[in-house]
N, C-alpha and C positions, 0 to 999 in steps of 0.2 A: 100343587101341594107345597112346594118352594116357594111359592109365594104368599101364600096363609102364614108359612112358620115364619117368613122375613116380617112378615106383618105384625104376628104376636111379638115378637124378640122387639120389634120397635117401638111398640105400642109399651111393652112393658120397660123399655128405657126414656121413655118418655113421661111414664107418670112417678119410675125413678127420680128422675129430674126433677119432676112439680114438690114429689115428698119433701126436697129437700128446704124445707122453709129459714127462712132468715129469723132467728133468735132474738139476736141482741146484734148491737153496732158500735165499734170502739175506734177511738181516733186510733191513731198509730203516725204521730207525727215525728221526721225526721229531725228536727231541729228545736231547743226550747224559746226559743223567739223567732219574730217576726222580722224578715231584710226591706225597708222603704226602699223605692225604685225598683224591686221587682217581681215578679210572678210567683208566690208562694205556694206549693204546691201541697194542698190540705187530703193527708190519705185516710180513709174511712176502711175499716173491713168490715166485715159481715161474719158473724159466728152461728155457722149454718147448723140445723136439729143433728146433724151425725157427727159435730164437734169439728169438722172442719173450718181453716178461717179462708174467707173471698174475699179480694180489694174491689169494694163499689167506685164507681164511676159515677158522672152527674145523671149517664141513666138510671142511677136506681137511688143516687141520696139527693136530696133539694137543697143546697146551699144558702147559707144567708148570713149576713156577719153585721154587727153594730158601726160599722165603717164598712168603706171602700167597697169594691163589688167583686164579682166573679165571674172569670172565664170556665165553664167546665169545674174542674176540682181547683184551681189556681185563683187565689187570692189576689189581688192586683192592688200592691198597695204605691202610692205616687210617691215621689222623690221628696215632695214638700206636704207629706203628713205631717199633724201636728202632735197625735195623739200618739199616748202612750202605751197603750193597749188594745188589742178587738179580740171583743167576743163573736167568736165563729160558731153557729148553727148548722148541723145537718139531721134531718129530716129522712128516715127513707118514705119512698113513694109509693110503695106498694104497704105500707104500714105507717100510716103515721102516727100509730100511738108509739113506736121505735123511733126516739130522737134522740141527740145529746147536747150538750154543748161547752164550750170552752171559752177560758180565756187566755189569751195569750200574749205576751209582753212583744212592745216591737223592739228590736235591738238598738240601742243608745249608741254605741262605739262601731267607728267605720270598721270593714276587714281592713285589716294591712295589705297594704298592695304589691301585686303579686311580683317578681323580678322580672325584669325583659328576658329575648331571646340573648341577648349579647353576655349581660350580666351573669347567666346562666353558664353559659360557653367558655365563658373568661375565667370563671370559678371552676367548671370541668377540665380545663387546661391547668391553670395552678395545681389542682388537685394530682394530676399526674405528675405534672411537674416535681412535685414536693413528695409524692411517691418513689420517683425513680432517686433522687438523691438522699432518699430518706433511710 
């Protein structure tokens, strides 16, 4: 008998699960440009029928961008791009009338580079310094 009811309980969280179908698919990216040299990481969620949101993976969106390729959700743009922009493509797989796409500027201006360990220390040091006789 305990194992009939584990049965129904499972059986009914299971087509829980299938109910919940993917709606719609929205980027959700962290950044408004693109970094040349390295791996950008393009996040996709999924706005499941009970309103909740899910971040898809390459298992469930198909990537494709007007440049460069892809690992998994990461954009792989090379150090000597030339372009100014790519349009990135995703696709879900279990629906592919649910697509969207973008475009996205790649960054023009290096980041400024970061302080070393030393410079860091030196500056933590003065900082006390100019505390205690302050």
């Amino acid at each position: 008998m305990i194992r009939i009811l584990l049965f129904v309980v499972l059986l009914a969280a299971a087509n829980s699960l299938k109910s919940q179908q993917i709606e719609s698919i929205h980027f959700n990216l962290y950044t408004d440009s693109l970094k040349k040299g390295t791996h950008n990481y393009i996040n996709v969620d999924g706005k499941l029928s009970n309103g909740k949101w899910l971040p898809l993976t390459a298992k469930e969106i198909q990537f494709s961008s007007s440049e460069c390729s892809f690992s998994g959700n990461e954009l792989i743009i090379p150090a000597d791009c030339t372009v100014e922009k790519i349009t990135v493509k995703a696709v879900l797989k279990s629906n592919p009338k649910l697509w969207l796409e973008k475009t996205i500027w790649i960054k023009k201006k290096p980041d400024p580079e970061l302080p070393t360990k030393e410079e860091v220390m030196q500056e933590l040091k003065t900082k006390k310094k100019q505390k205690r006789n302050g």
